[in-house]
C-alpha positions in Angstrom: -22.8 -37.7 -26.8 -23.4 -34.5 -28.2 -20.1 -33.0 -29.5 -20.6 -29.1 -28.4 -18.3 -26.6 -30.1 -17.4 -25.4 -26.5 -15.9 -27.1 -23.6 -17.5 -24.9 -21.1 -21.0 -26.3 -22.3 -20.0 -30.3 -21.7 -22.6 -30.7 -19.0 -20.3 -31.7 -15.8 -17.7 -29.6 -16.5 -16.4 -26.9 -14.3 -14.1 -23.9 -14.6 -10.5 -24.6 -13.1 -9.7 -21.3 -10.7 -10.7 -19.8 -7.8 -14.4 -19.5 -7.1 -15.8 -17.9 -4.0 -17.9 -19.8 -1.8 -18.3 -17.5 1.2 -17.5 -14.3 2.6 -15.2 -14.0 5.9 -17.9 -12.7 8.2 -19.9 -15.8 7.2 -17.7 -18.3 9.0 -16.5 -18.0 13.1 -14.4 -20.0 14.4 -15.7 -23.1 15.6 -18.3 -22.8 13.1 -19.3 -25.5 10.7 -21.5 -24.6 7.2 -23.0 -27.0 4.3 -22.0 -26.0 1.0 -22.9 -27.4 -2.2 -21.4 -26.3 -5.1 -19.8 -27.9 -8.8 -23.0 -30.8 -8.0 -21.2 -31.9 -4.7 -21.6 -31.5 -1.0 -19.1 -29.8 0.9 -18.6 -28.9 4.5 -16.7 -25.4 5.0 -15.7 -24.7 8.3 -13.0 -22.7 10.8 -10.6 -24.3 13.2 -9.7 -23.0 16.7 -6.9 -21.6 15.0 -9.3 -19.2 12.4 -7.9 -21.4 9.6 -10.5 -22.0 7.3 -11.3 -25.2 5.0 -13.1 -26.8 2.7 -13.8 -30.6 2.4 -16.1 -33.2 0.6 -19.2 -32.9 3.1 -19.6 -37.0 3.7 -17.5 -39.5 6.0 -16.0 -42.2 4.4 -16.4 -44.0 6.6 -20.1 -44.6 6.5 -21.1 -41.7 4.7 -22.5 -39.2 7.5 -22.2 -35.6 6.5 -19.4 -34.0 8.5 -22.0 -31.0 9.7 -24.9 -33.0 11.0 -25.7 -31.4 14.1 -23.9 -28.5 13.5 -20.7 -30.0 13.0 -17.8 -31.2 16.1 -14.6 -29.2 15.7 -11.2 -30.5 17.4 -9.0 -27.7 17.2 -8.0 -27.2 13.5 -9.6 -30.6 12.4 -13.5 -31.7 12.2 -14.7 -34.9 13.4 -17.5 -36.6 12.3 -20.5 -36.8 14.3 -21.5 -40.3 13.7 -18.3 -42.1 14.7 -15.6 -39.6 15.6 -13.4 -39.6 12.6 -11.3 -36.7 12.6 -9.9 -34.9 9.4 -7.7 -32.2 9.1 -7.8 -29.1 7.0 -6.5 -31.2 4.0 -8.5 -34.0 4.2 -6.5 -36.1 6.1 -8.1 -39.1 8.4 -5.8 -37.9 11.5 -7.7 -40.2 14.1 -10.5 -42.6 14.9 -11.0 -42.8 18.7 -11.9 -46.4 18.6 -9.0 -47.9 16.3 -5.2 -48.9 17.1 -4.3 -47.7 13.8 -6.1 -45.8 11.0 -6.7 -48.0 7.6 -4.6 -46.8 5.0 -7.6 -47.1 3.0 -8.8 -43.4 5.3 -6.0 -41.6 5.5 -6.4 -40.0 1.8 -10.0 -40.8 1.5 -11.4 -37.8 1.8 -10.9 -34.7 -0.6 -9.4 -31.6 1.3 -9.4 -28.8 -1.7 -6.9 -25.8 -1.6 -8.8 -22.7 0.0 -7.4 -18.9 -0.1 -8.6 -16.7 2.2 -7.7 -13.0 1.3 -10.0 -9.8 0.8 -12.4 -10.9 3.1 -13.7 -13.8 1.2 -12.9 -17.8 1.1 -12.4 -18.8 -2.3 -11.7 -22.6 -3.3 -9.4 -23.9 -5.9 -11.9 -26.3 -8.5 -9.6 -28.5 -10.8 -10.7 -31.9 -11.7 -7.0 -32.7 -12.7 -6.0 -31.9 -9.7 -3.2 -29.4 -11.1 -1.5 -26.9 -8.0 -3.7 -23.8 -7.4 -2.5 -20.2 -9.6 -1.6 -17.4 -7.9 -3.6 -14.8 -9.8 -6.3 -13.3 -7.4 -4.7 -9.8 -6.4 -5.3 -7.6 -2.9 -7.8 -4.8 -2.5 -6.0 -3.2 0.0 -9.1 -0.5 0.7 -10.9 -3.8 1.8 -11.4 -3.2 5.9 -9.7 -0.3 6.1 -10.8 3.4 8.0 -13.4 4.6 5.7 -14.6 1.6 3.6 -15.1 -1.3 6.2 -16.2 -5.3 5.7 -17.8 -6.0 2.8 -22.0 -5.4 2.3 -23.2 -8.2 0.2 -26.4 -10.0 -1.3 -26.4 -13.4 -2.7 -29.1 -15.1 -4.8 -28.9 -18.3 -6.5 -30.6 -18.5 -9.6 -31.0 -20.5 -13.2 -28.2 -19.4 -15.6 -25.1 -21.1 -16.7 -21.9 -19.0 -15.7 -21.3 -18.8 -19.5 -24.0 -16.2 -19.8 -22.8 -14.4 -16.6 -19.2 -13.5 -18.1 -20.2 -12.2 -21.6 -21.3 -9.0 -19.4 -17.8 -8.4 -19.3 -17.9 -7.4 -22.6 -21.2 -7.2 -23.9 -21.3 -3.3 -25.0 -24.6 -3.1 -26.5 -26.8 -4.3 -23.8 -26.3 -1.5 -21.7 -28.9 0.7 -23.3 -31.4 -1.5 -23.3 -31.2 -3.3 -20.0 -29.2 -0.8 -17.8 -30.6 2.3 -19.1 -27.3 3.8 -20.0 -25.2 5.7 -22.6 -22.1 4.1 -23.3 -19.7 6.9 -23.6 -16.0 4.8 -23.7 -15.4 1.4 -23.6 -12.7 -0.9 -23.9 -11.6 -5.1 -23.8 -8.4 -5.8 -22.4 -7.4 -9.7 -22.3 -4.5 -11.5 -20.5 -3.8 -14.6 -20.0 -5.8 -15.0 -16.7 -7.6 -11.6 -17.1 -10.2 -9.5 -19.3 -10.5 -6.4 -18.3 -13.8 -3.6 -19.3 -12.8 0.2 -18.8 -15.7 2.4 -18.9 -17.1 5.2 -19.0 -21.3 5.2 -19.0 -23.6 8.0 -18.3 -27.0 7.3 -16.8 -29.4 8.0 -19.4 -32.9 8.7 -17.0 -35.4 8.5 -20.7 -34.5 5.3 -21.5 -36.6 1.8 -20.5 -34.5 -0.3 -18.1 -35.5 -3.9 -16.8 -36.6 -3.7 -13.3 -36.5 -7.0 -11.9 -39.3 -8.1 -9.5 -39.6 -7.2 -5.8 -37.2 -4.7 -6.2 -39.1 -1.6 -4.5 -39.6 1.9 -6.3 -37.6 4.0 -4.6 -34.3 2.1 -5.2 -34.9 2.6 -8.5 -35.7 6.1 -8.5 -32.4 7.1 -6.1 -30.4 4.3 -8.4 -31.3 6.9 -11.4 -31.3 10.2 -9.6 -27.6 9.2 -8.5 -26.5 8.5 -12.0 -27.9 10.9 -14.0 -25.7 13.9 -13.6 -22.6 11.8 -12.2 -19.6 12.0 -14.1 -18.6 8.5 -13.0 -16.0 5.8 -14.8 -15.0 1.7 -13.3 -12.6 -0.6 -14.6 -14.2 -4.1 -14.1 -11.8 -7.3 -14.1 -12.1 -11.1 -14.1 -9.4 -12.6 -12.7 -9.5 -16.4 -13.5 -13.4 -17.7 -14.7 -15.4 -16.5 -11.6 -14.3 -13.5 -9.9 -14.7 -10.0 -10.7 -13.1 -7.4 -8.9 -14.7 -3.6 -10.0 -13.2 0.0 -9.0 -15.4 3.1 -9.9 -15.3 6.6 -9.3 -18.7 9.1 -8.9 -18.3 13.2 -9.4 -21.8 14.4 -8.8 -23.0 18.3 -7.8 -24.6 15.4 -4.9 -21.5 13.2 -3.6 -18.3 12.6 -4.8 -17.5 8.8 -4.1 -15.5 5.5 -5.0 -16.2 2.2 -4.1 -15.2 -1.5 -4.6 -17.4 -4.4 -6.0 -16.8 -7.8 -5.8 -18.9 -9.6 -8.3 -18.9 -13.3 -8.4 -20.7 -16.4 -9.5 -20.1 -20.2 -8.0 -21.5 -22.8 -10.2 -24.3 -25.2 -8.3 -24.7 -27.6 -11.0 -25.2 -27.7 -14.6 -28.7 -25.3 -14.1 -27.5 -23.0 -11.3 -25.2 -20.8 -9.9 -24.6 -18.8 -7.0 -24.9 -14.8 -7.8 -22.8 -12.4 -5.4 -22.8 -8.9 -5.8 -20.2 -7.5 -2.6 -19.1 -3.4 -1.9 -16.9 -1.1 -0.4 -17.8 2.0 -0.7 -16.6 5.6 1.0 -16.2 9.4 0.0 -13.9 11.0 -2.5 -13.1 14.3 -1.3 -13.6 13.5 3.0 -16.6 14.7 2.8 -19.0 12.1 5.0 -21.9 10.1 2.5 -24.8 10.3 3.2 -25.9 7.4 5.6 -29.2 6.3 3.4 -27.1 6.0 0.2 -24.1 4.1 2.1 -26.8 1.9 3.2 -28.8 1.8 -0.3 -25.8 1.3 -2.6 -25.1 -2.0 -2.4 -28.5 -3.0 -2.8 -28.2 -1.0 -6.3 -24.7 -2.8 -6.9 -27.3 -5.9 -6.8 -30.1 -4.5 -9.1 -27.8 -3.8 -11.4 -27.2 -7.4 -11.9 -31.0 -8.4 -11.1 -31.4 -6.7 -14.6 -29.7 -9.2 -16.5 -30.8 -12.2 -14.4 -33.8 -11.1 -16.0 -32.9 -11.9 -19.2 -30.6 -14.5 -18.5 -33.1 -17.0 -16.6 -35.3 -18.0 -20.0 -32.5 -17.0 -22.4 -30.8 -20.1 -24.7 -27.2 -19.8 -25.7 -26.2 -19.4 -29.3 -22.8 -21.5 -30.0 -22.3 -19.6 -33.2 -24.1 -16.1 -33.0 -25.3 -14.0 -35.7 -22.6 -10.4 -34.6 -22.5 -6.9 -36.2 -19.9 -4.7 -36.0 -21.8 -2.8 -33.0 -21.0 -6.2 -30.9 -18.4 -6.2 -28.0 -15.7 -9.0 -28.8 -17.5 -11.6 -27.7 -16.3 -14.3 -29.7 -12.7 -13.4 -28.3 -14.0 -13.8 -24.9 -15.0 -17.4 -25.6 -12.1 -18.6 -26.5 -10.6 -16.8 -23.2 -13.0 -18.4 -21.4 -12.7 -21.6 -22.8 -9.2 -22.3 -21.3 -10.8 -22.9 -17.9 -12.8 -25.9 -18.9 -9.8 -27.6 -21.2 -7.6 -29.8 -19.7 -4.1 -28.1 -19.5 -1.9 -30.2 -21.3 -4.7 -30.0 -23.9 -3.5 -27.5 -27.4 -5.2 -24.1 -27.4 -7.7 -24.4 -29.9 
C-alpha cells in the first residue's frame, strides 16, 4: 500500500465534519431523494413532521433501496417499498407489518447519520469512528430575511479531489491569473475548526481570465463591468473541511451591495465531488438592485468557481511542492486540513 505523506489522500478516506448534501428548498415534506455521496447510497428525506434525515439508501432486509418508487413515508419514519420495513429518523427498524416481533438483528441494522438543518441547508455529520457530531457551523442570520430571501444556487459535480478545492482558501497568487484580479490585502487566519481569507481584490478588466466553457458572453462582460470600478472587500471562512461561508461588500458609482455565499463541496468518491456555489444578496444603502443583476449574480458567484474547475479537472497534486515566498501558506493549510482525515485519538503530526 502506498504510504502517502497525507491522510487526506488514502483513497477511501473522508473528512470528519459537516458536509452539505442539500439545500432546504430541495426537500418537502413527504418527499423522498437518492443521494450518493463518501462512495455510498443514501436516501434523504422529510417526515410529516418537516424533520429531515439521512440514512444508508438499502433495506436490510433484502437490500431494496428505501426510495424505489419514490419512496413510502409513515409520519416521521420511511418504510421500505419492497416489504414494509419501517425506520425512523435514526435508523431504527421501528416495525415490520408482517412480524410478532422485530429481530434484534434489524433494530440497529441500518445507519441513521446525525443531520443539522440550519441556514437553509441539510448538512450531514461524516465520521467513520463514529465520534458525536461538533458544534462549529455558525447562523447567517440575513439568510431568509426581508431583503435577501432563500438561497439562489447552482450545483455541478465534477472531477477534482476536495484537496484541491480548499487550497483556494489561501492560494494568493492564482488570482491574477485565473480570476483576473489585483490582489490589493490579503490575509490567513487559522483556528482550530476554521481558516479564515480577508480580502480585499480589485477587478483588474486587462488581464486574461479563464472562461470556462458554456458560460455565455455577456456574463462575463457584466461579471467585469461590475468589478472594475467597485471598491469591494469579503472575508471567506471554512468552518470544519467542507463548508465555506463568505460575506462581501460592493461600493460602485453603479450599486452599492452585500451579499452572502455559501460555498461548498461534498465528496462523491475518490474522483468526484459535489461543487455548490449558494447567495444572498441585497442593497447596501436601500436603494432597490437592479433586477437583471439580482438575477445574474449568482450565476457569476458560480463562474467564479467554474474558473478553477478549469484547472482543477486535469491538474495532479504535488505532496511536497516547490513554494516561493510569493505563495499563500499553503503548507499550513495542509496540516489544518489534515486533522479531518486522522483518526482523533491519533497525535497531531
Amino acid at each position: 500500500m502506498t504510504d502517502y505523506r497525507y491522510a487526506y489522500l488514502e483513497p477511501g478516506n473522508y473528512a470528519r465534519g459537516w458536509h452539505i448534501v442539500l439545500f432546504s428548498q430541495e426537500l418537502a415534506v413527504g418527499e423522498v431523494k437518492r443521494l450518493h455521496y463518501f462512495g455510498r447510497d443514501l436516501v434523504a428525506y422529510r417526515g410529516e413532521s418537516g424533520r429531515a434525515a439521512v440514512l444508508d439508501a438499502h433495506c436490510p432486509h433484502l437490500g431494496a433501496h428505501l426510495g424505489s418508487a419514490e419512496g413510502r413515508i409513515t409520519g416521521d419514519n420511511i418504510a421500505c417499498p419492497f416489504h414494509g420495513w419501517t425506520f425512523s429518523p435514526t435508523g431504527e427498524c421501528v416495525d415490520i407489518p408482517y412480524a410478532k416481533q422485530i429481530p434484534e438483528r434489524a433494530v440497529h441494522a441500518l445507519r441513521g447519520w446525525p443531520v443539522q438543518e440550519k441556514n437553509g441547508f441539510i448538512a450531514l455529520w461524516y465520521d467513520p469512528q463514529d465520534n458525536p457530531p461538533e458544534d462549529y457551523l455558525p447562523d447567517i442570520p440575513e439568510w431568509n430575511t426581508a431583503g435577501w430571501g432563500d438561497w439562489v444556487f447552482y450545483r455541478s459535480r465534477i472531477r477534482a479531489r476536495a484537496c484541491d478545492v480548499i487550497e483556494n482558501i489561501v492560494d494568493i497568487a492564482h488570482f491574477p491569473h485565473v480570476h483576473g484580479g489585483k490582489v490589493r490585502k490579503w490575509e490567513n487566519v487559522f483556528a482550530e475548526r476554521t481558516v479564515t481569507q480577508l480580502s480585499t481584490v480589485d477587478r483588474n478588466p486587462e488581464a486574461k481570465i479563464i472562461v470556462p466553457p458554456g458560460v455565455p458572453a455577456e456574463l462575463i462582460d457584466t461579471r467585469s463591468e461590475a468589478g472594475a470600478e467597485a471598491d469591494a472587500w469579503g472575508d471567506a471562512t471554512y468552518h470544519g473541511p467542507s463548508i465555506m461561508y463568505y460575506y462581501t461588500e460592493s461600493r460602485s458609482p453603479e450599486m452599492n451591495f452585500r451579499a452572502w455565499w455559501v460555498n461548498a463541496h461534498t465528496t462523491v468518491n475518490d474522483e468526484e465531488l459535489d461543487l455548490c456555489s449558494a447567495v444572498i444578496v441585497d442593497s447596501l444603502d436601500g436603494a432597490p438592485l437592479p433586477q437583471e443583476f439580482a438575477e445574474l449574480y449568482p450565476q457569476i458567484a458560480h463562474i467564479a468557481f467554474g474558473q478553477d474547475v478549469e484547472i482543477w479537472k486535469d491538474k495532479v497534486y504535488r505532496e511536497d511542492p516547490i513554494l516561493c515566498d510569493g505563495d499563500g501558506p499553503i503548507n499550513k493549510l495542509r496540516r489544518w486540513y489534515e486533522q479531518f482525515y486522522l483518526p482523533l485519538e491519533a497525535p497531531a503530526r
